[in-house]
C-alpha positions in Angstrom: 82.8 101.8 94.0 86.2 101.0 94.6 87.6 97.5 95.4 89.0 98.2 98.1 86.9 100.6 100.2 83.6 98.7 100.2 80.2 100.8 101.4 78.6 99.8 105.4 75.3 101.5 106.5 76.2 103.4 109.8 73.9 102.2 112.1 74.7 104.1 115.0 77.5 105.3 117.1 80.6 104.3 115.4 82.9 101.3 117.2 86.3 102.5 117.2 89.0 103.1 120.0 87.5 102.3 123.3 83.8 101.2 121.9 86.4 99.0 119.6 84.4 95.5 120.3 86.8 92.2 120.1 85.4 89.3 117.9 87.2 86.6 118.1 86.7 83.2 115.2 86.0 79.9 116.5 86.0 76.5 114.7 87.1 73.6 113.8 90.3 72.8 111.7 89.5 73.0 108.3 86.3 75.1 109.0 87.9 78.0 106.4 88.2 80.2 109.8 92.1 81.3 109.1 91.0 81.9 105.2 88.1 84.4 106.8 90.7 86.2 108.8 93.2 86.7 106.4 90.9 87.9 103.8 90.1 90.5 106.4 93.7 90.9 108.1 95.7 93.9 108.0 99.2 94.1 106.5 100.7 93.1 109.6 99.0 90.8 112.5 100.4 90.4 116.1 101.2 86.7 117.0 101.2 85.1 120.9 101.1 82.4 122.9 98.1 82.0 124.7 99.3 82.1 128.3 102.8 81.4 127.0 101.7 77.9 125.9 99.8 76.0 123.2 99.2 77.3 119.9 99.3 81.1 119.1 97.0 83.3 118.4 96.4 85.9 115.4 95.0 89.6 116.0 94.8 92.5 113.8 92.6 95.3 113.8 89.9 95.0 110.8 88.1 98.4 109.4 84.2 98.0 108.9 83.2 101.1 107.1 83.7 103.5 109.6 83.8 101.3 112.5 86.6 99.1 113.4 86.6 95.1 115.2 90.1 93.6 116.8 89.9 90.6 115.2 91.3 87.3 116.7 91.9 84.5 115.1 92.1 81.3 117.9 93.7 78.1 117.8 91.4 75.2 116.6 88.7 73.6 118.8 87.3 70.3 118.2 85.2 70.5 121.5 85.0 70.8 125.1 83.7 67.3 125.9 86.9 65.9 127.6 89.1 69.0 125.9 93.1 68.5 125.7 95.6 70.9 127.1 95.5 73.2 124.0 91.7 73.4 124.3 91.3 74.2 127.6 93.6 77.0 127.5 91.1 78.5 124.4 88.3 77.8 126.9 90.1 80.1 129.5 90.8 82.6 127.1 87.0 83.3 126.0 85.8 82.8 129.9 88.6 85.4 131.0 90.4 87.1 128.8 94.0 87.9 131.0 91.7 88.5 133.8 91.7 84.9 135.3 89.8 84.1 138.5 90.6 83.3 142.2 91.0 79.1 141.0 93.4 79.7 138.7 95.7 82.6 140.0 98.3 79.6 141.4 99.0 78.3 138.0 102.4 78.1 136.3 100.8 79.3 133.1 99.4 83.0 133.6 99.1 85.3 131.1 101.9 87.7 130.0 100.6 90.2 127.6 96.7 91.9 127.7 94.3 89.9 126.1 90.6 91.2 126.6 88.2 88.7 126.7 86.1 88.7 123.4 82.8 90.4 123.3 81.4 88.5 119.7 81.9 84.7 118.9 82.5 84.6 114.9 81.8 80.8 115.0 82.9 79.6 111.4 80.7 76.4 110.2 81.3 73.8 107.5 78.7 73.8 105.4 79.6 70.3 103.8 80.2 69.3 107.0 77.2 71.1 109.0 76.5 68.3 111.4 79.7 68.0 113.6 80.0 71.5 113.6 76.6 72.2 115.0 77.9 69.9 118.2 80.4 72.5 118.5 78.2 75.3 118.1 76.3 73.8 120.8 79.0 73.6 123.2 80.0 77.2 122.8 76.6 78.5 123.9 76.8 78.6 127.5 80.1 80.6 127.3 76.7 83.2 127.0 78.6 85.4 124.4 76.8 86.8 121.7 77.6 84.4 118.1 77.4 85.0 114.4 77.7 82.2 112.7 79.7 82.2 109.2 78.3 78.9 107.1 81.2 78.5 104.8 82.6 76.5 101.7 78.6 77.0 100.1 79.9 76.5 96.8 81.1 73.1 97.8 77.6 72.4 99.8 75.9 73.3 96.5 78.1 71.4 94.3 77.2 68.5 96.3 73.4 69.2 96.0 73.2 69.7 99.7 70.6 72.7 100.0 71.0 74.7 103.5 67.8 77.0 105.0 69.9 79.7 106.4 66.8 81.7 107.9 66.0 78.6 110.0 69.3 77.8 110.9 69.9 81.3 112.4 66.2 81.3 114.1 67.3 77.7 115.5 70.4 79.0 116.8 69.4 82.0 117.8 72.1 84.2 116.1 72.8 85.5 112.6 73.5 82.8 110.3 75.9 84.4 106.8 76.7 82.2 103.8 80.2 82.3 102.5 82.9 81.2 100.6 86.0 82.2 102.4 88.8 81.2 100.3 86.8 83.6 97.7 85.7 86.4 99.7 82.2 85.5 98.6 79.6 86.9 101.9 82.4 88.3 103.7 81.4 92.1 103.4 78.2 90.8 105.1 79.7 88.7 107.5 81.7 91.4 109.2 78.9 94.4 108.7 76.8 91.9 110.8 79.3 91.4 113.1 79.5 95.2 114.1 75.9 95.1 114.0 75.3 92.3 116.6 78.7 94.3 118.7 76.6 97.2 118.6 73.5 95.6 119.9 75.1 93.5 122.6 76.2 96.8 124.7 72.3 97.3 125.3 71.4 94.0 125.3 71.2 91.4 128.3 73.1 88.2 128.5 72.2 85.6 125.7 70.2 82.4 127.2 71.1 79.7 126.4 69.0 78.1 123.5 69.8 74.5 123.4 70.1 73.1 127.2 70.1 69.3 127.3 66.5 67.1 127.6 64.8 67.2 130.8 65.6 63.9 131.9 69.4 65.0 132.2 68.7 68.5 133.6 66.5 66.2 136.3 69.7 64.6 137.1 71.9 67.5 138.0 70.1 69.2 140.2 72.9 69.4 143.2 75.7 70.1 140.2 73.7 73.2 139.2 72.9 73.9 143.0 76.8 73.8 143.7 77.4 76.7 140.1 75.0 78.7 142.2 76.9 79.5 145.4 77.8 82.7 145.8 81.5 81.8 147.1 81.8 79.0 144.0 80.3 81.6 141.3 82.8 84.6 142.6 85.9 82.0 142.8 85.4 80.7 139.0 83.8 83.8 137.4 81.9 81.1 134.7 78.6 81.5 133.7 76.3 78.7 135.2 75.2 76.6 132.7 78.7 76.2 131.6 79.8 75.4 134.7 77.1 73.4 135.6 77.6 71.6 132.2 81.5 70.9 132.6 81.2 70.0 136.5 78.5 67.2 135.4 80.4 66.3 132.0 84.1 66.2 132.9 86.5 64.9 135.3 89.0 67.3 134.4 90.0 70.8 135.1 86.9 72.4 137.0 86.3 69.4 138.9 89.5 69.5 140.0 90.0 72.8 140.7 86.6 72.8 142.5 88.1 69.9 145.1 91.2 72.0 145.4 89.3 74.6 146.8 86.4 74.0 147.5 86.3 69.9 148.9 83.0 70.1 150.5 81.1 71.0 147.3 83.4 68.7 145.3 82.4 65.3 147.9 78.9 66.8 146.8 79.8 66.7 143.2 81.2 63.2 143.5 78.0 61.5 144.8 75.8 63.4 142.6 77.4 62.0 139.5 77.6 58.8 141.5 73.6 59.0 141.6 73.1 60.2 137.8 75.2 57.2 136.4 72.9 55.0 138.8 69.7 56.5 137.6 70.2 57.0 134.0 71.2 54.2 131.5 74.6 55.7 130.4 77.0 57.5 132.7 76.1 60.8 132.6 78.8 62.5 131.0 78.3 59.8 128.4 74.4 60.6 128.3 75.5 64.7 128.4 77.3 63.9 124.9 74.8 62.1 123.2 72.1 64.2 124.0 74.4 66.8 122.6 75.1 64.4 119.2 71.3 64.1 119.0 70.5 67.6 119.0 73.1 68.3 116.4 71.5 65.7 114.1 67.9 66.8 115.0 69.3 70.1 113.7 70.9 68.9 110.9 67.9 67.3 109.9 65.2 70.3 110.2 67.6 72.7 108.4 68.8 70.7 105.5 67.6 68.8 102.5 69.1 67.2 99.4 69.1 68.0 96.1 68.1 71.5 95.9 69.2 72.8 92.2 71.9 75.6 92.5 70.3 79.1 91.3 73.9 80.4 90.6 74.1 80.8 86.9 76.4 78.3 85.6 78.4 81.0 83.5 78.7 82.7 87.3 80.5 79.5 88.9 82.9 79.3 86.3 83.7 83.2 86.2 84.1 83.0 90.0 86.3 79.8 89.3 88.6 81.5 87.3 88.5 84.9 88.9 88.2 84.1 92.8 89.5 80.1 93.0 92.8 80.1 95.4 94.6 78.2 92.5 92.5 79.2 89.6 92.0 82.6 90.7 96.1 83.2 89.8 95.5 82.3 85.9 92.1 85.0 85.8 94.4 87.4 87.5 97.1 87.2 85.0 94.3 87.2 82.1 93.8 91.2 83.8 97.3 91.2 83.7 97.8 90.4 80.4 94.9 92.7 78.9 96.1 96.1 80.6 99.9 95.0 79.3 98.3 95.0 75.8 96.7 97.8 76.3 100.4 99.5 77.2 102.3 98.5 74.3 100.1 97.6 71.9 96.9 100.2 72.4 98.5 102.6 73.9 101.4 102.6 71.5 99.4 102.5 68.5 97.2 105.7 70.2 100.6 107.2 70.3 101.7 106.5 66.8 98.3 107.9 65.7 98.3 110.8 67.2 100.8 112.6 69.2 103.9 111.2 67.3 102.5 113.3 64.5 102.1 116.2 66.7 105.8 115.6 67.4 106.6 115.4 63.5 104.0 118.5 62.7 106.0 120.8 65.1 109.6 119.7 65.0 110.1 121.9 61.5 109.2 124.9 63.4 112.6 125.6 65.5 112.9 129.5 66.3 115.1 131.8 67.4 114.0 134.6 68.6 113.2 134.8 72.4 109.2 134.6 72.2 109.1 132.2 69.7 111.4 129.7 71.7 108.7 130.8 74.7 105.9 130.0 72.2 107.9 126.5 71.1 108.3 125.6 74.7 104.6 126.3 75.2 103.7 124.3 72.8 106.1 121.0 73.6 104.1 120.9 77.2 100.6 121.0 75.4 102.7 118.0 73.4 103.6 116.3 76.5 100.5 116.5 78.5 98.5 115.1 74.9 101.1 112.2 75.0 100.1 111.6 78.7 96.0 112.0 78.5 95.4 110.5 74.6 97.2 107.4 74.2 97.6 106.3 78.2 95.5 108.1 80.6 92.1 107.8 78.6 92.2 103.9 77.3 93.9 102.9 80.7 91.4 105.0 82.6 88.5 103.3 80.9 90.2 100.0 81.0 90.3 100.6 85.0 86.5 102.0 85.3 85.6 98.9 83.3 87.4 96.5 85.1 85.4 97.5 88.5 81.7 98.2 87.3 81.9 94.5 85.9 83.0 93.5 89.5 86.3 91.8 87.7 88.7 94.5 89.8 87.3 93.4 93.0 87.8 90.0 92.5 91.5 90.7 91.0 92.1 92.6 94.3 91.3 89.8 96.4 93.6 87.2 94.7 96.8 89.6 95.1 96.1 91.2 98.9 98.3 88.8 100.5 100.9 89.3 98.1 100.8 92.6 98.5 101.0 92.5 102.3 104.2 91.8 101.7 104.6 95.6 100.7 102.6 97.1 103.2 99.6 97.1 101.0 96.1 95.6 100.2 95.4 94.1 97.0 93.6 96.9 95.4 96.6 98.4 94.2 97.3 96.1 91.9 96.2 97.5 88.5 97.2 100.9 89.0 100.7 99.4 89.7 100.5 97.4 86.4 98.5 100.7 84.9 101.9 102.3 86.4 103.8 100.5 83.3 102.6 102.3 80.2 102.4 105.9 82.2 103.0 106.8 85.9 99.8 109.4 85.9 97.4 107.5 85.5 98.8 105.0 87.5 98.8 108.1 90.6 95.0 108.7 89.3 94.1 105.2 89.8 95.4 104.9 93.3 93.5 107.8 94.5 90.7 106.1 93.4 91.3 102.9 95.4 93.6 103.6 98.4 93.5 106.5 101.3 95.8 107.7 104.0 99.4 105.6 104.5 98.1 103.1 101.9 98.0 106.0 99.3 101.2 107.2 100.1 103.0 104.4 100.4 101.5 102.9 96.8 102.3 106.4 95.1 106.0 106.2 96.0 106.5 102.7 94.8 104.5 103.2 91.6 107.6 105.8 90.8 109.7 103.4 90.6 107.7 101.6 88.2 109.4 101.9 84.3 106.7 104.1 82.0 106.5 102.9 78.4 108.9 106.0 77.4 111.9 104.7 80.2 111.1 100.9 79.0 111.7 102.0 75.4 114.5 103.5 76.5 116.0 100.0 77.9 114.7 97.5 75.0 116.0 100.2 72.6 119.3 100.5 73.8 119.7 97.2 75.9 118.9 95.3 73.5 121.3 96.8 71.0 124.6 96.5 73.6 123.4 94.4 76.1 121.2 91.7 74.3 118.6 89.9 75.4 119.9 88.3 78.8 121.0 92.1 79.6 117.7 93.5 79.4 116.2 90.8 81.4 118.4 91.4 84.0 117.5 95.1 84.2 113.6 94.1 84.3 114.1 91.8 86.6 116.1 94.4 89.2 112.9 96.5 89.3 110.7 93.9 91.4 114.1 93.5 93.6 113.9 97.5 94.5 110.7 97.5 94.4 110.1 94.9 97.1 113.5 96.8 99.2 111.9 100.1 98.9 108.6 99.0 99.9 110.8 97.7 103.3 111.7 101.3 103.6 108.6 102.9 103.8 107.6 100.6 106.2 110.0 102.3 108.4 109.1 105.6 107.8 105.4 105.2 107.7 105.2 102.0 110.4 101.6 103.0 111.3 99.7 99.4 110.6 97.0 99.6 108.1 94.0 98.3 109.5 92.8 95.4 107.7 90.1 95.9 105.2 86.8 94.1 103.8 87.1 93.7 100.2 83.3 92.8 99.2 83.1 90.9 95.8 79.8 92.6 94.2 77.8 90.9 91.9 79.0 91.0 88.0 77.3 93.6 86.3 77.8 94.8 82.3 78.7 98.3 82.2 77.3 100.7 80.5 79.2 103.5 78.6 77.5 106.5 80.3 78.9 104.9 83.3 82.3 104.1 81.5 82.5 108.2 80.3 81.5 109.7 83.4 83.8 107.6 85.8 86.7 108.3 83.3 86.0 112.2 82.8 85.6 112.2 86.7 88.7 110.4 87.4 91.0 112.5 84.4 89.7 116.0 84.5 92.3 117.1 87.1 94.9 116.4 84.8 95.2 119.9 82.6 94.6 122.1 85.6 97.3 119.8 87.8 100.1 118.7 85.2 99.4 121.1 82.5 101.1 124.4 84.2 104.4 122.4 85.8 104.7 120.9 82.0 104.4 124.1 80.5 106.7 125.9 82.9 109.1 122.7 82.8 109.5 123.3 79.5 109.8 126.9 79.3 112.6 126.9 82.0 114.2 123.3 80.1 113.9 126.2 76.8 115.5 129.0 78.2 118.6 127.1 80.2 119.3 126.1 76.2 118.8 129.1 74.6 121.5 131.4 76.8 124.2 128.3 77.1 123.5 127.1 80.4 125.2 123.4 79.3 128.2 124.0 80.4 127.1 125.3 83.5 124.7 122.4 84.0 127.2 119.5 83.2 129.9 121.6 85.7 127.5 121.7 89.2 126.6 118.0 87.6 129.9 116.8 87.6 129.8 114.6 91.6 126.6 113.0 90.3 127.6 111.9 86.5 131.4 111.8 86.3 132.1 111.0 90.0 129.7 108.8 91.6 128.1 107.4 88.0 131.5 107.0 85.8 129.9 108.6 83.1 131.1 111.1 80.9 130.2 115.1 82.5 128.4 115.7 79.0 125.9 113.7 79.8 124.4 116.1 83.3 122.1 118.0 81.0 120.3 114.7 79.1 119.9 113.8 82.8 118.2 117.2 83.8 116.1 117.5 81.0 114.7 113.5 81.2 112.7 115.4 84.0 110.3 116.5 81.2 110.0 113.4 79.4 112.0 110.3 79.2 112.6 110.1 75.5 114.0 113.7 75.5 117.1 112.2 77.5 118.2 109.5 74.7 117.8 111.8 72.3 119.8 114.5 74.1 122.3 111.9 75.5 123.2 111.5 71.3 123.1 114.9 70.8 125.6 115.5 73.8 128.1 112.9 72.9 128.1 113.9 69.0 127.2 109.9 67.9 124.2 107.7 67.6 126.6 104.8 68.3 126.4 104.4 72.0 129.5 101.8 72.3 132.0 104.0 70.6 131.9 106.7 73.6 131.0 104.5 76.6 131.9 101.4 77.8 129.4 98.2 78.8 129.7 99.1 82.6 129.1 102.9 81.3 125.6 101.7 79.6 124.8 99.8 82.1 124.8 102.1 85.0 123.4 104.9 82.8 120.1 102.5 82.1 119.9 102.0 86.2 119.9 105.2 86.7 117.3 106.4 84.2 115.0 103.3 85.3 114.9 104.5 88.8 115.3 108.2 88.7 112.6 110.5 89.1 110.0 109.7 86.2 109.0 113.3 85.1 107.9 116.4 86.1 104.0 115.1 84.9 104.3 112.5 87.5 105.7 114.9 90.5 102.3 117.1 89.2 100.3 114.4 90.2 102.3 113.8 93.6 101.5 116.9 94.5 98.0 116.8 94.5 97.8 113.2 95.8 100.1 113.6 98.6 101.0 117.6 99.4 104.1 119.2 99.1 106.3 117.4 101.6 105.9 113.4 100.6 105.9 115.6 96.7 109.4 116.4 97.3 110.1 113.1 99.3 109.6 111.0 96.3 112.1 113.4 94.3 114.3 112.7 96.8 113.6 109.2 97.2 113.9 108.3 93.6 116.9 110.2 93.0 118.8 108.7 96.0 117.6 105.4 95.0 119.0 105.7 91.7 122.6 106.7 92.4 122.2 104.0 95.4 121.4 101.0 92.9 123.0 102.6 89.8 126.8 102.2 91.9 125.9 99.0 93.3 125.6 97.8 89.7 129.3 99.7 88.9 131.4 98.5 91.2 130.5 94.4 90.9 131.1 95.7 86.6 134.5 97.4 87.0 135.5 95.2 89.5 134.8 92.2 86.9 136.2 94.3 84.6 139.5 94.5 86.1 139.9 91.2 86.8 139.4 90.3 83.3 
């Protein structure tokens, strides 16, 4: 299972386009509702004003297995019990939609854009504070929409010994009640599977009652208010369901009753001296006794649903995993733990897998140099077998392994989580994040790993960028040689100008693929210990495409690379070179074929680049502004022909040949905006 593309049962016909249901999340500020919809928000949300006015709104579209939710995300509600301004324009808004009734078509405020009237009420609870927002819940029932209710911040509930019976709170309700903890994704894969659940139901479904009317001695009271909701001209003008307008005609002295003596002054003289009689009869007022009978049947829930002390049956090594892996502060430090274990497994692992075995490969063949036209054949045969061993033994196994690891325990999913709204930032979802870091000791199984987590734009999108990443062999290539002319400052800089394209790149493709990515449900599984059948079949599963796909183009790569050299294509090469290396780059024309042959592996092109400018002392043939642009170049120019392999199958021909373009074009792009600041600084000095 991948961290990013969770499993849903299909329970029926799937909701997407115009069976699409809206859900929009209710609560309280606080209530964890904004961390709920950004856990689940696409990489881009659309932001208005409700009406024009007030506080805006958030909606995105949210993918559910195969089915799909507009989510909305509205402005706070403390309650509709004498609501402000900003309140009663949410209150329109889930009564209407844009679609406002006869009584309100001669406002000021109307609204501007489409805004569909939500079909499911995601009603987002405190759990430490259960009690107030029960009141709440309360007040939204006669809006007769169809509620789930997410009971969030549980981990705080427990840590305060506060235990919660969620079965009878949802049979007390009268909706599904989920357990969550927001801010960690905890319950949310649930949550939203229930959601489309309960969408699905309430096409076939009739109106829901209401559950909770007030006590009979207030109902007795309002007979000639609930007589008034019931005519036909009243009911048409409003369009309100009438319990809530029954409940807000009796209750407030505000917008409905106002709107009612604008247009209807008969019924509203009616209104007046049945309130008149209520407040006589009764020993509060009655919009006073209306919200005290609502307080006490909050508490009397409270009360039947909750008890202290309960013992939390979360092991206690659980909590502090899920601390360190899924807190919104500490969840940054577990995250760069990941971080810093697949880093050792680039340089230190990796390198030391490398050392072992295919640097003697190298050393075991490099005696053998021939001649003769099939034995250079044979010799280039042989340095792709090479190559595609230095790709699968010391990378793409113990990274593989590292990855398959990482999400049987369940740790992926949660590193996922942390970094999604950082990665929104590229387009992307979270789950990208260790193949990117993957992407630093070898581009394939960087590619491999994406497949694995990310489909459609998201694929391609991630797959382009992680070519720009620097493979161990091209970040050799700048410690080696940066660090010898440049020193230590010098190769920072060059590091640190990756995240820059990077993040400018990313811009790009958002213009070329601006398609929004639906937001997605990362679920956070239970930890689990994996076992190593698991571990070898995920790996083989995830690898074994790698010697039918890369094997042939590294063979042929070389073979081609082999024969260019053997009938004295150089000069040739360096010539048609010449507008890329001498003109645009500053650099000496030797150096076109080390460039064309760092297609086939990175390292080849330092050694080459020696061999081409007849010294292993760099300085005494090029200049700092020389080295400099040279290492831009190579860090951003198309990684190898083993990478553009994997392209191929991931993404087809055309985005293939894209990323050659794009990486090349990216690289004389950056390597001359680093030249001309140089040599202009140069000059001056």
């Amino acid at each position: 299972m991948s961290p990013s593309v969770p499993t849903f049962p299909l329970l029926g016909p799937t909701l997407r386009g115009s069976r699409r249901p809206r859900v929009a999340i209710v609560g309280r500020n606080g209530s964890g509702k904004h961390s709920i919809f950004h856990a689940a928000a696409s990489t881009r949300t659309h932001h208005e004003r409700l009406a024009g006015i007030g506080p805006a709104y958030e909606e995105c579209l949210v993918e559910v297995g195969v089915d799909q939710i507009s989510l909305v995300a509205l402005p706070a509600i403390e309650g509709f019990h004498a609501p402000d301004e900003d309140e009663r324009v949410t209150l329109k808004y889930l009564l209407w939609g844009d679609r406002w009734p006869a009584i309100a078509h001669h406002e000021a405020h109307l609204p501007a854009t489409a805004f569909a009237a939500p079909d499911v009420l995601l009603m987002v609870m405190d759990a430490t504070a259960l009690e107030r927002d029960l009141e709440l819940a309360l007040e939204l029932m006669p809006l007769g929409r169809p509620m789930v209710f997410a009971l969030n911040r549980m981990d705080e509930a427990r840590a305060k010994r506060r235990f919660i019976n969620v079965r009878a709170l949802a049979a007390k309700l009268g909706g599904p009640v989920v357990p969550t903890v927001a801010h960690m994704g905890i319950g949310l894969a649930e949550l939203f599977t229930t959601l489309t659940r309960v969408a699905r139901e309430t096409r076939k479904a009739p109106p829901v009652p209401w559950a909770h009317p007030p006590s009979p001695h207030i109902v007795a009271q309002w007979g000639p208010m609930a007589e008034i909701a019931r005519e036909p001209e009243v009911a048409a003008a409003f369009a309100v369901p009438e319990a809530l307008l029954t409940l807000q005609l009796a209750e407030n002295e505000d917008y409905f009753a106002q709107e009612l003596r604008a247009h209807f002054p008969d019924a509203h003289a009616i209104l007046v001296a049945a309130r008149a009689q209520a407040d006589a009869a009764l020993p509060r007022p009655l919009a006073e006794e209306i919200h005290a009978d609502r307080h006490h049947q909050a508490a009397v829930l409270f009360e039947a649903v909750t008890r202290p002390g309960q013992e939390d049956a979360t092991p206690r090594w659980q909590r502090w995993a899920d601390d360190l892996f899924l807190h919104p502060h500490w969840g940054f430090v577990g995250t760069l733990v990941i971080f810093a274990m697949v880093l050792f497994f680039v340089f230190e692992v990796s390198a030391f897998l490398d050392g072992l075995t295919v640097a003697r490969l190298i050393a075991w063949a490099e005696p053998w140099q021939p001649t003769d036209l099939m034995g250079v054949l044979a010799r280039a045969v042989l340095d792709g077998v090479i190559g595609l061993a230095g790709i699968v033994i010391p990378y793409m196994i113990p990274l593989v392994m590292l990855l398959v690891v990482l999400e049987e325990s369940g740790i992926m999913h949660r590193v996922a989580f942390v970094v999604d709204r950082g990665f929104h930032q590229l387009g992307l979802h979270g789950g990208v994040a260790l193949p990117f870091l993957m992407g630093l000791g070898c581009n394939v199984p960087a590619l491999a790993a994406t497949a694995a987590v990310t489909r459609g734009r998201d694929r391609t999108v991630a797959s382009l960028l992680i070519t720009f990443l620097p493979c161990s062999a091209r970040s050799a290539i700048l410690l080696a040689v940066g660090g010898k002319y440049l020193g230590g400052l010098g190769v920072f800089a060059l590091f640190m100008l990756i995240p820059v394209v990077v993040s400018l790149v990313g811009k790009l493709l958002q213009r070329r693929y601006p398609e929004t990515t639906p937001g997605i449900i990362q679920e956070i599984p239970d930890y689990a210990l994996p076992t190593l059948r698991q571990v070898l079949a995920s790996t083989w599963d995830r690898s074994r495409d790698i010697v039918t796909i890369v094997l042939p183009l590294l063979v042929a790569g070389s073979v081609v690379l082999a024969l260019l050299d053997r009938y004295g294509a150089d000069a040739w090469i360096n010539l048609t070179l010449t507008p890329i290396t001498s003109w645009w780059l500053g650099l000496p024309v030797a150096l076109g074929v080390p460039i064309l042959f760092g297609v086939l592996r990175k390292e080849l092109s330092l050694l080459m680049v020696f061999q081409a400018l007849g010294t292993q002392e760099l300085s005494s043939v090029l200049d700092t502004t020389q080295i400099v642009t040279f290492l831009v170049f190579l860090t951003f120019y198309v990684p190898c022909v083993s990478t553009f392999a994997m392209m191929l199958k991931l993404l087809g021909p055309r985005d293939a040949y894209y990323s050659v373009a794009l990486s090349i074009g990216v690289a004389l792009v950056v390597a001359l905006a680093v030249r001309w600041p140089l040599e202009l600084v140069g000059w001056l000095v």
